[in-house]
C-alpha positions as CSV (number, residue, x, y, z in Angstrom):
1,X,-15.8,-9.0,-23.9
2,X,-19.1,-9.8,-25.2
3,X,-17.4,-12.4,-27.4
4,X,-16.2,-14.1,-24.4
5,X,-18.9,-14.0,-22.4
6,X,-21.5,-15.5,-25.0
7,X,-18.4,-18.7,-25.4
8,X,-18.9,-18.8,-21.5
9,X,-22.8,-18.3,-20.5
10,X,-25.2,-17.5,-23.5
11,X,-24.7,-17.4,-27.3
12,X,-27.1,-14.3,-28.0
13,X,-24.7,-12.1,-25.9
14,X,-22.4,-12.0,-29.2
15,X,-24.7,-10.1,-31.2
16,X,-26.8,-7.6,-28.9
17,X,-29.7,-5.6,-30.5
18,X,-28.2,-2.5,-28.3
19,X,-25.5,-1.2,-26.6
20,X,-25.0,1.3,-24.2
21,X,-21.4,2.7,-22.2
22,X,-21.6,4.6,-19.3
23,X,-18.8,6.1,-17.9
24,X,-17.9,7.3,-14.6
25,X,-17.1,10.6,-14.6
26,X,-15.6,11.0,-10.7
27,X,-12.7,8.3,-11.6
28,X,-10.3,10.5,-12.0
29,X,-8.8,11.5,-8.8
30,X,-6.5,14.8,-8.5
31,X,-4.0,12.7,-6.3
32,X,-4.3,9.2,-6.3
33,X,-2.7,7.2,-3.8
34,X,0.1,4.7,-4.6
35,X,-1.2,2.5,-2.3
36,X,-3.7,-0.2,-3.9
37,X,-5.8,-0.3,-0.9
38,X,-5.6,0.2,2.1
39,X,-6.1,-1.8,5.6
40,X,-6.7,-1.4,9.0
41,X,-5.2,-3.0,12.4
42,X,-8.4,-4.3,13.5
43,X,-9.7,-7.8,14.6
44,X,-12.1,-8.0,11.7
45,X,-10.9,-7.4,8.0
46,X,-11.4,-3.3,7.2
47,X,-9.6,-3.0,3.8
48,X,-10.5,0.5,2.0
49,X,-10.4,0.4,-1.8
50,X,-11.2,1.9,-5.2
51,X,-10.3,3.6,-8.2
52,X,-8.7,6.4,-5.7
53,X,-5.7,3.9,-5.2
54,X,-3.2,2.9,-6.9
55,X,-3.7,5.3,-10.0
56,X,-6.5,7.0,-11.9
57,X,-7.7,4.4,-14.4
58,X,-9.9,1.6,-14.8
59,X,-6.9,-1.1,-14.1
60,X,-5.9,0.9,-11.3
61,X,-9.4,0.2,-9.6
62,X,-9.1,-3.4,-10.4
63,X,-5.8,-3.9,-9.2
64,X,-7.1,-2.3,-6.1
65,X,-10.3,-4.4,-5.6
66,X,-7.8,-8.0,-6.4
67,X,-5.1,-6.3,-3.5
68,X,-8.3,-6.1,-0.9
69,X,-9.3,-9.1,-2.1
70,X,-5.9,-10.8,-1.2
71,X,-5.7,-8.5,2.1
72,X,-9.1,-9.9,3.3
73,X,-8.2,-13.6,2.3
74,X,-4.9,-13.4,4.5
75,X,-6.7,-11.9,7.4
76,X,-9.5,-14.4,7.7
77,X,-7.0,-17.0,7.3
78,X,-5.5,-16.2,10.5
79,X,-8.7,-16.6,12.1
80,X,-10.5,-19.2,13.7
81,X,-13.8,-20.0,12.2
82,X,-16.8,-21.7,13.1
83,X,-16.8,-25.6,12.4
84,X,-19.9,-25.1,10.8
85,X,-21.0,-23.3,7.5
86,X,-23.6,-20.9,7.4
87,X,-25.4,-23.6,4.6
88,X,-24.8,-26.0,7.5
89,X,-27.0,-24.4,9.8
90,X,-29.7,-24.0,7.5
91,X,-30.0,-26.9,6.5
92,X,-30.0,-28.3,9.9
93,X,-32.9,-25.8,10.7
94,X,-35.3,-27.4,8.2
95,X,-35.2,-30.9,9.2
């Protein structure tokens, strides 16, 4: 990972002085949904998620944050926004 990340944002990240892992302990759910997240009926988007669904490992978390991702994406799609951006309205405000 570090490899990449120097190719993509700053050379000196391929060679740290020091490392250090921490690991989270509480990942490991008794029963883990199958379910990669879940989502509620609601006007606004309300998508639950986490390394509780859809398994008990690090790619199960991941998979679950990308599905709430997706659910949220599709739910604001069906909604009407405003015509102007929130950078818009800012910038509007300062002239």
């Amino acid at each position: 990972m570090l490899t990449r990340a120097a190719e993509y944002l700053l050379a000196g990240l391929k060679t740290p002085e020091w490392t250090q892992v921490h690991r989270w302990r509480y990942a490991f759910p008794t029963s883990p949904l199958i379910n990669t997240c879940l989502k509620a009926n609601t006007p606004q988007p309300l998508v639950c998620c986490g390394d509780w669904c859809g398994g008990n490992l690090v790619a199960g978390a991941m998979q679950s944050g990308i599905s709430a991702a997706e659910q949220i994406n599709q739910q604001m799609s069906q909604q009407l926004l405003p015509r102007n951006s929130f950078l818009d309205k800012l910038a509007a405000t300062k002239q």
